[in-house]
C-alpha positions as CSV (number, residue, x, y, z in Angstrom):
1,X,0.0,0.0,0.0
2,X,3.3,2.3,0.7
3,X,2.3,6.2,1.3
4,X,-1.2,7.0,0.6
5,X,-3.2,10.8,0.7
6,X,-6.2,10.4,2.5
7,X,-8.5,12.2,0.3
8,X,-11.1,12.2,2.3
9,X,-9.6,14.1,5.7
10,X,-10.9,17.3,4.4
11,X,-14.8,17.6,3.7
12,X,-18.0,18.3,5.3
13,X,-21.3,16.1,6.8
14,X,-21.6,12.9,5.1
15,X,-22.0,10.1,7.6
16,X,-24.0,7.0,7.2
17,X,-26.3,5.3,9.7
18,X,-24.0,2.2,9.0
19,X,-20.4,3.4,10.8
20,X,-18.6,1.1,8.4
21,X,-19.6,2.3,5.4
22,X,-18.5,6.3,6.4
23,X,-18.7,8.6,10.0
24,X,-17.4,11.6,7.9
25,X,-18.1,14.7,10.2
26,X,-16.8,18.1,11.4
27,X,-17.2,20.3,13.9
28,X,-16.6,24.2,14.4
29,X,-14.7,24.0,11.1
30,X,-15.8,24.8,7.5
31,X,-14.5,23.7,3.9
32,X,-13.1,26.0,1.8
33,X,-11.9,25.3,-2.3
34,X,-8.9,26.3,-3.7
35,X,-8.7,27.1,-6.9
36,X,-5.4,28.2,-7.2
37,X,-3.0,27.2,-10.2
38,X,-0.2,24.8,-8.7
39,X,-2.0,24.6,-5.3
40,X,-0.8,21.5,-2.7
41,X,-4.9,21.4,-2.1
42,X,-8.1,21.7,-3.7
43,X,-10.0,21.8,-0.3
44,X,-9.0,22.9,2.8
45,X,-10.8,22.8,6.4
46,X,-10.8,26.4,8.3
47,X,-11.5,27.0,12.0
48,X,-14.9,29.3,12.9
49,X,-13.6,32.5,14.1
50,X,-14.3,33.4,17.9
51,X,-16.4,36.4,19.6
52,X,-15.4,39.1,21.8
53,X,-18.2,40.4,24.6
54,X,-19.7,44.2,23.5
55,X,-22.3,44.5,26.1
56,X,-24.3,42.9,28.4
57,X,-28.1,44.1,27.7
58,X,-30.6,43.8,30.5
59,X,-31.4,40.4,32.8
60,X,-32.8,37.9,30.0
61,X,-31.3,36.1,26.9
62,X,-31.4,37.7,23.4
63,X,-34.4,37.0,21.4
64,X,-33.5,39.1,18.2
65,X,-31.1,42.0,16.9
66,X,-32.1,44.0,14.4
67,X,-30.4,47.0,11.9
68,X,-32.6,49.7,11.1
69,X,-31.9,51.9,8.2
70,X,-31.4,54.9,10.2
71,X,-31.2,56.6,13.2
72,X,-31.4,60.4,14.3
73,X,-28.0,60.9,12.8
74,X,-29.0,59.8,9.5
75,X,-26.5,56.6,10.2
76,X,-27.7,52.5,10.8
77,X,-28.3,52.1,14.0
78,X,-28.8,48.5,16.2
79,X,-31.3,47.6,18.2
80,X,-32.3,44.1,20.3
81,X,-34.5,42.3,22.5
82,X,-33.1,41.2,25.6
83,X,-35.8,39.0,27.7
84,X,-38.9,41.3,27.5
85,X,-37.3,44.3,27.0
86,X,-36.2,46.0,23.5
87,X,-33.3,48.0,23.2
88,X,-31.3,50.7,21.2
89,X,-27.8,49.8,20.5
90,X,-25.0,52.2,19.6
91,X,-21.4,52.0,19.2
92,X,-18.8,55.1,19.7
93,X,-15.3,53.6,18.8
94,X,-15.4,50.4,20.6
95,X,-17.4,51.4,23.5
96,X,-20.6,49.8,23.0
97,X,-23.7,51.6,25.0
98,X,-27.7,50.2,25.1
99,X,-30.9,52.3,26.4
100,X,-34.0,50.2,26.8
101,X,-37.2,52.1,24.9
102,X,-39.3,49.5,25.4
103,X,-41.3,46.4,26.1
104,X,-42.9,43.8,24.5
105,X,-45.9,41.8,26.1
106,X,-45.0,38.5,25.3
107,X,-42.0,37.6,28.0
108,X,-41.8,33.8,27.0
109,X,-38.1,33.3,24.9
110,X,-39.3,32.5,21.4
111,X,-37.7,35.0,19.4
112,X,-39.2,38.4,18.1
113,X,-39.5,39.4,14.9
114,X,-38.2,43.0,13.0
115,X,-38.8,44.9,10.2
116,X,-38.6,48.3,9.6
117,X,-40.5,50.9,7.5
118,X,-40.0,53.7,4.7
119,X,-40.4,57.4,6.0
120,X,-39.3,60.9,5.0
121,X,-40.2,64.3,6.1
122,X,-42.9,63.9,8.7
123,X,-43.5,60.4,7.6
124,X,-41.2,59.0,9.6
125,X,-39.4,55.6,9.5
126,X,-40.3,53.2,12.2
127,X,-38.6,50.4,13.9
128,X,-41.4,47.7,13.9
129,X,-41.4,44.4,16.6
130,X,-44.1,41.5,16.4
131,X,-43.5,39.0,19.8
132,X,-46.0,36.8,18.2
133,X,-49.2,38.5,20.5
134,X,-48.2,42.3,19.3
135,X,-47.1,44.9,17.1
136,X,-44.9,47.5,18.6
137,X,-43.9,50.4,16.7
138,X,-40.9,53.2,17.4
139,X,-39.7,56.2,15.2
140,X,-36.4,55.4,14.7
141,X,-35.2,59.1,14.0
142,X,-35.9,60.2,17.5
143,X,-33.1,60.6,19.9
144,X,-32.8,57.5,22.5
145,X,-35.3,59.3,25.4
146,X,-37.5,60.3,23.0
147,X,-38.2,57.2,21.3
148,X,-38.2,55.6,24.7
149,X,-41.9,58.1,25.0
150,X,-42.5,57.1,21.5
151,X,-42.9,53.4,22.1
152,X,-46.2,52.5,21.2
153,X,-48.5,49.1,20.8
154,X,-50.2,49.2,17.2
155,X,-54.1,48.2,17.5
156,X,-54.6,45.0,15.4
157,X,-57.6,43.9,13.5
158,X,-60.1,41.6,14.7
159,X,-59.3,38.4,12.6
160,X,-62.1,38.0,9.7
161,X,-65.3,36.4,10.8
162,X,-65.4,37.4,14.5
163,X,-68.8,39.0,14.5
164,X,-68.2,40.0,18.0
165,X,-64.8,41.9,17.3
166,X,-62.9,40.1,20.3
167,X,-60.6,38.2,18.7
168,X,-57.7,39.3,17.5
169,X,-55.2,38.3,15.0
170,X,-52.3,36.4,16.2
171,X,-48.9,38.0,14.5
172,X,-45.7,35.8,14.8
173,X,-43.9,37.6,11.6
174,X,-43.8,41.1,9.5
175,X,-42.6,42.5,6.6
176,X,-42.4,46.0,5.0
177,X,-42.9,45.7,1.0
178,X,-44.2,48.6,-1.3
179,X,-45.1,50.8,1.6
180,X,-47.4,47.8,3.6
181,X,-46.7,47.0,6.9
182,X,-47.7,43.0,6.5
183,X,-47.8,40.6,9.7
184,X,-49.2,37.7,9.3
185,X,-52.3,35.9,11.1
186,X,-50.9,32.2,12.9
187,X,-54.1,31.0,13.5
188,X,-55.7,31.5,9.9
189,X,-54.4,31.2,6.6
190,X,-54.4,35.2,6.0
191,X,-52.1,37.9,6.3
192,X,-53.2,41.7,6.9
193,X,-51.7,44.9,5.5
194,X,-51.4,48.5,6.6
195,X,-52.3,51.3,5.1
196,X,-50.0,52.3,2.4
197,X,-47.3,54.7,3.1
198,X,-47.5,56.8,5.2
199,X,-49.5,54.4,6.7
200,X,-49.4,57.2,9.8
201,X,-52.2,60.0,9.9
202,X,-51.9,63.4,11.1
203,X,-54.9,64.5,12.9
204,X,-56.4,67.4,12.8
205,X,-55.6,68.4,16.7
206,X,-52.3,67.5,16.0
207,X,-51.7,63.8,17.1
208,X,-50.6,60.8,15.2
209,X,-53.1,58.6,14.1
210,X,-51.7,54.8,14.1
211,X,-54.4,52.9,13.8
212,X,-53.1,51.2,10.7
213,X,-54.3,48.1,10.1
214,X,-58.1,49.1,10.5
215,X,-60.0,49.6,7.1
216,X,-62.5,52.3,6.6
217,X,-65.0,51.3,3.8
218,X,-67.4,53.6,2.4
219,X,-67.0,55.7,5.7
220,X,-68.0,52.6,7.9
221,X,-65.6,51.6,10.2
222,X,-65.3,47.4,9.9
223,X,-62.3,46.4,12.6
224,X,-60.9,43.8,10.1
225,X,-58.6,45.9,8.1
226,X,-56.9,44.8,4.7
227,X,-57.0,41.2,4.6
228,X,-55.3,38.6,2.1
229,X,-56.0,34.8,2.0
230,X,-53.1,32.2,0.9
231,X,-55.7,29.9,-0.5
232,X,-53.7,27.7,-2.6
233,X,-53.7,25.4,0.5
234,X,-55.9,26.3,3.4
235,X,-53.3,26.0,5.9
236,X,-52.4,28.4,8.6
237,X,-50.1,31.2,7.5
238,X,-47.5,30.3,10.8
239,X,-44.6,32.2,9.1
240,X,-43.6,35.3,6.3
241,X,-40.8,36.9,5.0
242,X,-40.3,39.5,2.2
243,X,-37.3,39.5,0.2
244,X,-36.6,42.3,-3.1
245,X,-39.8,42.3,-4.5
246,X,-41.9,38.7,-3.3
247,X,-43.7,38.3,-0.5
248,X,-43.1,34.5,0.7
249,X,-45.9,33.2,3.1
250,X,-45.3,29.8,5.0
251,X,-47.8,27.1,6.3
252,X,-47.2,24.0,7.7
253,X,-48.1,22.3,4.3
254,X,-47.5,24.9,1.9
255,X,-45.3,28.1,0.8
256,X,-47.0,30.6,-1.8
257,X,-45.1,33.8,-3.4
258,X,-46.6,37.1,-3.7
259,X,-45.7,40.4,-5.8
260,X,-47.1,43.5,-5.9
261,X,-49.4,44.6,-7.6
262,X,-51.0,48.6,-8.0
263,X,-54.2,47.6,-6.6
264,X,-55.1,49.3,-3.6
265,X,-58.0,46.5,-2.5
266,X,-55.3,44.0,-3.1
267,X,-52.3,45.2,-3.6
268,X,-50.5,41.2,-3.9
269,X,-51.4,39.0,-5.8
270,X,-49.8,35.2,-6.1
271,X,-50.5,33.2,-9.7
272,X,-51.0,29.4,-9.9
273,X,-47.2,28.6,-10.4
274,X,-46.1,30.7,-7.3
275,X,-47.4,28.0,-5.0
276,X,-46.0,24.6,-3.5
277,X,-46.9,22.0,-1.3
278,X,-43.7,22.5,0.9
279,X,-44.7,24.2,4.1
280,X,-42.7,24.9,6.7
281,X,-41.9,22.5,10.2
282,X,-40.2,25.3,12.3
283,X,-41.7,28.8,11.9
284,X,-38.6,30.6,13.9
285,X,-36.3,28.7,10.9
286,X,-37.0,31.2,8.6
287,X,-34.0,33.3,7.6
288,X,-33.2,35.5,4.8
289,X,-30.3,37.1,3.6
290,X,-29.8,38.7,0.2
291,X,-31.7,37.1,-2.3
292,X,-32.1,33.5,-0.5
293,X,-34.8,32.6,1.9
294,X,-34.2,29.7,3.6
295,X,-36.8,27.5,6.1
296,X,-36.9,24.3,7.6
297,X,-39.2,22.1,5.5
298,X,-42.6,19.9,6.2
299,X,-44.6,18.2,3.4
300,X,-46.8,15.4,2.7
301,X,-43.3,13.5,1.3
302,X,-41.1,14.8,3.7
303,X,-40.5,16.5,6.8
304,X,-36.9,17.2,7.1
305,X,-36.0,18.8,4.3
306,X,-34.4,22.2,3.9
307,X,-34.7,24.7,1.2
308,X,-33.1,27.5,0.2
309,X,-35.7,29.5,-2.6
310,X,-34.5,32.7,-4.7
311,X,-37.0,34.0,-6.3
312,X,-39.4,31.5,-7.4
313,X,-37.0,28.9,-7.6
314,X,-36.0,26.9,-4.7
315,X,-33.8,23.8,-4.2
316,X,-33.2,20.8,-1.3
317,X,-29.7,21.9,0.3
318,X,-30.2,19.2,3.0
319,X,-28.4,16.0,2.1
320,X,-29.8,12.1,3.1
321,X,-27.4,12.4,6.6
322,X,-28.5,16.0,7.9
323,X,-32.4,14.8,7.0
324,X,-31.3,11.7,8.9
325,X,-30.1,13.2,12.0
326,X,-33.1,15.7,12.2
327,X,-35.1,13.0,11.6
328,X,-33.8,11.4,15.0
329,X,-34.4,15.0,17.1
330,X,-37.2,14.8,19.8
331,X,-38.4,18.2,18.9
332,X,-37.2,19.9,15.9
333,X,-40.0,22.2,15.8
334,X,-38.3,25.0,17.9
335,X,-35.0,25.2,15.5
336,X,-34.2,28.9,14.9
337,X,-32.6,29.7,11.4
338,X,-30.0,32.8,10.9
339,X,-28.2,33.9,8.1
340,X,-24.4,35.8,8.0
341,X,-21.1,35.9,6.3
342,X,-17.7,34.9,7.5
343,X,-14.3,35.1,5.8
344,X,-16.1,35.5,2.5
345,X,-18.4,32.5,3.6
346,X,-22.3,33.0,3.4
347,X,-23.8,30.9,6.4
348,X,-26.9,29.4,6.9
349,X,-27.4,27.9,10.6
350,X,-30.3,26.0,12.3
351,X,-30.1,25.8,16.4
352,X,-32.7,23.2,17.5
353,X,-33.2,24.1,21.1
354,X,-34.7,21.0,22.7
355,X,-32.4,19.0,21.1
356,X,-29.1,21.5,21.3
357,X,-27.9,21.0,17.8
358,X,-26.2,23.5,15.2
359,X,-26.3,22.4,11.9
360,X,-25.0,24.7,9.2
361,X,-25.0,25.1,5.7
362,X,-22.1,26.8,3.6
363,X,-24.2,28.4,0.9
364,X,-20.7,29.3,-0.5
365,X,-19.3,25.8,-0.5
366,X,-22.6,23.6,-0.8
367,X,-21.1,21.7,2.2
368,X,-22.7,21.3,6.2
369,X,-20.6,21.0,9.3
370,X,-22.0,21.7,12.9
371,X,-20.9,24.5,15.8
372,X,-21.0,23.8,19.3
373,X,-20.5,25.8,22.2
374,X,-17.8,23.8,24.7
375,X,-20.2,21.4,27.4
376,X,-23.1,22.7,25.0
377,X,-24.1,20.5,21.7
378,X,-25.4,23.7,20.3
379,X,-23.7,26.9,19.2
380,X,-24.7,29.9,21.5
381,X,-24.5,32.8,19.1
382,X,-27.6,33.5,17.7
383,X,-29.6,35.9,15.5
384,X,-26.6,37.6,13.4
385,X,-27.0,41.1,12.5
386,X,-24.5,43.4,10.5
387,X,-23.9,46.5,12.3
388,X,-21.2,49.1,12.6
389,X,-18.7,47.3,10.6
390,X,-19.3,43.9,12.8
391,X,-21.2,41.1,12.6
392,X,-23.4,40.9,16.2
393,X,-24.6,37.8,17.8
394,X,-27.1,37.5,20.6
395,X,-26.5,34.5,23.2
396,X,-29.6,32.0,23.1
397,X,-28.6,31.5,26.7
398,X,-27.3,34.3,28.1
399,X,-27.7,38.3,27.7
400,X,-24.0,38.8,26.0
401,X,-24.3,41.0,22.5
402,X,-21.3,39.7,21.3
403,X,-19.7,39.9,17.8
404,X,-17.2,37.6,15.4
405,X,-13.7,38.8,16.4
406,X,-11.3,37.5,13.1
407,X,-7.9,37.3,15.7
408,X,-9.7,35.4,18.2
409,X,-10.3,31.7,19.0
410,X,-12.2,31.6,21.6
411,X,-15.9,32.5,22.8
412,X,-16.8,35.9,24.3
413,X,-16.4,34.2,27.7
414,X,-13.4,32.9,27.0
415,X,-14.7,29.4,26.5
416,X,-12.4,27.1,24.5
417,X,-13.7,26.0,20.9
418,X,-13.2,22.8,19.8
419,X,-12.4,22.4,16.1
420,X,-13.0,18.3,15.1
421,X,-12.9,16.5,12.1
422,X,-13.3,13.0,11.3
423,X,-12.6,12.1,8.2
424,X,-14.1,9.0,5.6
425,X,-13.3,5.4,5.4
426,X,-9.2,4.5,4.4
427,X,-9.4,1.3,3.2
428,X,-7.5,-1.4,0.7
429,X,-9.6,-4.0,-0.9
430,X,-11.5,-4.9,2.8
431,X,-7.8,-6.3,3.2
432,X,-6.5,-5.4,6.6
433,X,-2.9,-3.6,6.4
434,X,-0.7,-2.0,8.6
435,X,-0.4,1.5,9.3
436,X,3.1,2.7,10.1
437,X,3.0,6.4,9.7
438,X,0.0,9.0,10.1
439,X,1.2,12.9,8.8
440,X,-1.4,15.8,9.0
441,X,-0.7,18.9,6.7
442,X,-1.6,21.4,8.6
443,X,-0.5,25.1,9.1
444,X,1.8,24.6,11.5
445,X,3.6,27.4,13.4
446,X,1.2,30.3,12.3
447,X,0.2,31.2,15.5
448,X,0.6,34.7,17.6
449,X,1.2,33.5,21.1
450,X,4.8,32.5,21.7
451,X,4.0,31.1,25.0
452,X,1.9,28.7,23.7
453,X,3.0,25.1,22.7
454,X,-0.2,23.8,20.9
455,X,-0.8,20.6,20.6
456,X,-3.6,18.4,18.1
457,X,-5.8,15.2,19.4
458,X,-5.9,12.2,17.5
459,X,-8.0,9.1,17.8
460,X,-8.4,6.1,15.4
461,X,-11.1,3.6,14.8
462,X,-9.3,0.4,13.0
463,X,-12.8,-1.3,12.4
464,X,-15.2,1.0,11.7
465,X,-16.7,0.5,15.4
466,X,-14.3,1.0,18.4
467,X,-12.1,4.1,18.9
468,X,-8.4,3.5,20.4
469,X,-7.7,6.9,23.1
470,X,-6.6,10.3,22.2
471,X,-3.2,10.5,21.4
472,X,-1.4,13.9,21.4
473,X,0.6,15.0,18.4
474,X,2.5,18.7,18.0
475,X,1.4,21.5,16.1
476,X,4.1,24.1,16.5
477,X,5.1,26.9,18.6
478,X,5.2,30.2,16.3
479,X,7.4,30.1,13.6
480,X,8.3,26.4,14.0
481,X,7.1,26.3,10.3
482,X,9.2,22.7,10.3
483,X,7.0,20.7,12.9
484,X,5.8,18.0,11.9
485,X,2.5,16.7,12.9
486,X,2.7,13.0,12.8
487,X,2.1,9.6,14.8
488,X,3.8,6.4,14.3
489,X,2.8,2.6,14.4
490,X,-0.8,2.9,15.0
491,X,-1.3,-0.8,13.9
492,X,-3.4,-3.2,11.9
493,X,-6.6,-1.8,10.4
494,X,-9.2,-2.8,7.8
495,X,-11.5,0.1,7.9
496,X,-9.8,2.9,9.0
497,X,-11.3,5.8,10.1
498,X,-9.0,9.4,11.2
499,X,-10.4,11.6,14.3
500,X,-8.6,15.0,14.3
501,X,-9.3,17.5,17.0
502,X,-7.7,21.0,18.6
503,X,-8.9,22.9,21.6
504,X,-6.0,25.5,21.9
505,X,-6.9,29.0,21.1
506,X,-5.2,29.3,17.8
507,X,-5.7,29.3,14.1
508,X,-6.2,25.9,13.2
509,X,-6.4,24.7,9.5
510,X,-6.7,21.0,7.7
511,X,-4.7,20.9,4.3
512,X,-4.5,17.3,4.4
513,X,-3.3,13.9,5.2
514,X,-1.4,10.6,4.1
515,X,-0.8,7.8,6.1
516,X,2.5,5.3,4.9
517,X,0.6,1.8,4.9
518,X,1.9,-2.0,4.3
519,X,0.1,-4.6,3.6
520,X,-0.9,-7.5,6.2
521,X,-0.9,-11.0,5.1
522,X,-3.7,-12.6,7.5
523,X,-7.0,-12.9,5.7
């Protein structure tokens, strides 16, 4: 067999339910190609960058960040709900300051939903929140005290058919699109609009009207407001999202586009091929970013898919293993989706809360790999949000606003991160052989802390089955370009599978391995 690369030491998700046939995983790494004339690789396998702490907002964990288009300067500005609280968020260098301007009324820790709207001159722009019992609404212009007197709850409509105008709609989501405030109705399959911009009125003594959502027909007041039906399939409309110009509306057996449409009686409009029987499991999955949408999928042929739509096209990113391993959760219903970029990477992550999973998808690469939080199982930044040059996180589990910090390699609380890959099947005709020499390619000796002598964990299963212990191998104090990372006389194996790990707080990088083999002569 002699000296072998082990092509598959540098990849993504693809393990089988069978451990023989392939346990290929990784953790708290990502792939990335290289497509560079002459290179050593094609693929190499990066570390997740680490967080730094900006703030610590109020007594409850995050349930959403949001940018908003801009503030009383004219200039983005942040804001986030901490427990039952929402806050404004500014940064002045790299002192990072919150005020909180208001409350929501729904204190359980689903997350909250954000949008903003248009505004100019006295129509002003408006930070809007939905906590999936209200709509809150701010004007985002004000300066911090004044918007904290500016809060306001928005009356909603009494949902369609309620002769006795005492129920109201239930709004989980919103969207702004073509000057309509949109939220949607959970418990129906309709979604309500504003009035059109400036959907707030001046009165005549001078106040604000903002009763927006509430229609006044032939000078008849009716309490139900401008209301649209996703009929294609009459399920529950549990989750929206607008993206460019297309409205996307989500029920648990169905997800129907809408455009616009200059019709102020019904102002979108969805055609016959905008509409598919692909609903959504996990309403708090929904995530956006750019032109994707992406959700966590439920169907009358499936219920684990995922999906990633543009437009009106979508397409299945979730391979047979992720679909597998979802399929195993006890509850995946509660999974929270977010979207960001890192290192040129666009991201696309799923926490499932009951069962502490991260599953992510590189968008960029078409690959998975997971994130975990050390002592965790799931990855504790949540909700991403670019602001002030940074991409923000909110801890699922804590009230840290922290963001990704490219020189560090740890969490904002100084947590190790443990970077893991295990790598396919090495084997030789289902002959057994003997493996004399393991040698990782990795970049050794690029690290910034000279008192640090790093080390890499490796494990080995010879069978398929049973893993031998951690062995330690060297990774190089800086500069030590030379070191070599490898372990001798690891033995007889016939299906031989490599576990590489690192826990030191250091840029750790996969290029590749090889493994110098002879064969064995028992059969």
């Amino acid at each position: 067999m002699a000296q072998r690369i082990i092509q598959n030491i540098v990849g993504g998700i693809h393990r089988h339910e069978i451990d023989r046939v392939c346990q290929a995983f990784t953790q708290n790494m990502y792939v990335e190609s290289v497509n560079a004339e002459q290179s050593m690789t094609n693929k190499v396998l990066l570390s997740i960058k680490g967080q730094a702490l900006a703030e610590r907002i109020g007594n409850g964990a995050c349930r959403g960040l949001y940018r908003a288009s801009r503030g009383n300067d004219g200039n983005p500005i942040l804001f986030g709900c901490f427990g039952d609280s929402v806050y404004v968020i500014r940064q002045n260098g790299d002192d990072v300051k919150s005020l909180k301007i208001g409350q929501v009324s729904n204190a359980i820790s689903s997350p909250v939903r954000f949008t903003e709207t248009g505004g100019n001159g006295s129509a002003h722009p408006h930070l809007i929140v939905v906590d999936g019992a209200s709509v809150f609404a701010v004007d985002t212009t004000l300066s911090d005290s004044y918007m904290v007197q500016d809060w306001r709850s928005i009356a909603l409509p009494t949902r369609v058919g309620d002769k006795t105008h005492s129920q109201k709609i239930r709004p989980t989501h919103c969207a702004y699109l073509y000057g309509y405030l949109i939220v949607n109705d959970a418990n129906t399959d309709a979604f309500y609009t504003s009035i059109q911009y400036p959907f707030e009125t001046l009165l005549d003594n001078g106040d604000v009207n903002y009763d927006i959502f509430y229609a006044d027909v032939n000078g008849e007041y009716d309490g139900y407001g401008f209301v649209t039906y996703a009929e294609w399939i009459p399920d529950n409309i549990t989750a929206l999202v607008s993206n460019g110009s297309f409205l996307y509306t989500f029920g648990t057996r169905s997800v129907q586009v809408f455009s616009y449409r200059d019709d102020v009686n019904m102002p979108f409009t969805s055609p016959d091929n905008a509409a598919e029987s692909i609903g959504i499991r996990a309403s708090n999955s929904l995530a956006s970013c750019g032109s994707y949408v992406a959700w966590l999928a439920a169907s009358d042929i499936g219920k684990n898919g995922i999906y990633i739509m543009e437009g009106n096209t979508k397409r299945r990113v979730s391979t047979i293993s992720i679909e597998r391993e979802i399929s195993r959760m006890q509850y995946p219903d509660d999974a929270i989706g977010q979207f960001w970029e890192e290192n040129q990477h666009l991201f696309y992550a799923l926490t499932f809360i009951t069962d502490k999973v991260t599953l992510v998808y590189d968008v960029t690469e078409n690959e998975w790999h997971t994130r975990q939080s050390y002592n965790r199982g799931y990855w504790r930044p949540q909700y991403a949000t670019f602001a002030y040059n940074n991409i923000f996180f909110g801890a699922i589990d804590d009230n840290a606003l922290v963001y990704l910090d490219n020189d560090k390699y740890t969490e904002y609380d100084e947590e190790c991160i443990v970077r893991l890959r295990r790598g396919g099947v090495v084997y030789s005709d289902n002959s057994p052989f003997f493996v004399d020499a393991l040698n990782l390619t990795l970049n050794n000796g690029a690290i910034d802390n000279p008192t640090l002598e790093p080390k890499v964990m490796m494990r080995y299963s010879a069978d398929g089955n049973d893993w031998t212990d951690t062995e330690l191998g060297m990774f190089g104090a800086i500069g030590r370009y030379d070191t070599e990372t490898t372990w001798w006389h690891l033995g007889m194996a016939k299906f031989l599978t490599i576990e590489i790990s690192c826990s030191d707080p250091i840029d750790f990088a996969i290029l590749s391995a090889k493994i110098n083999a002879s064969p064995c002569n028992i059969f």
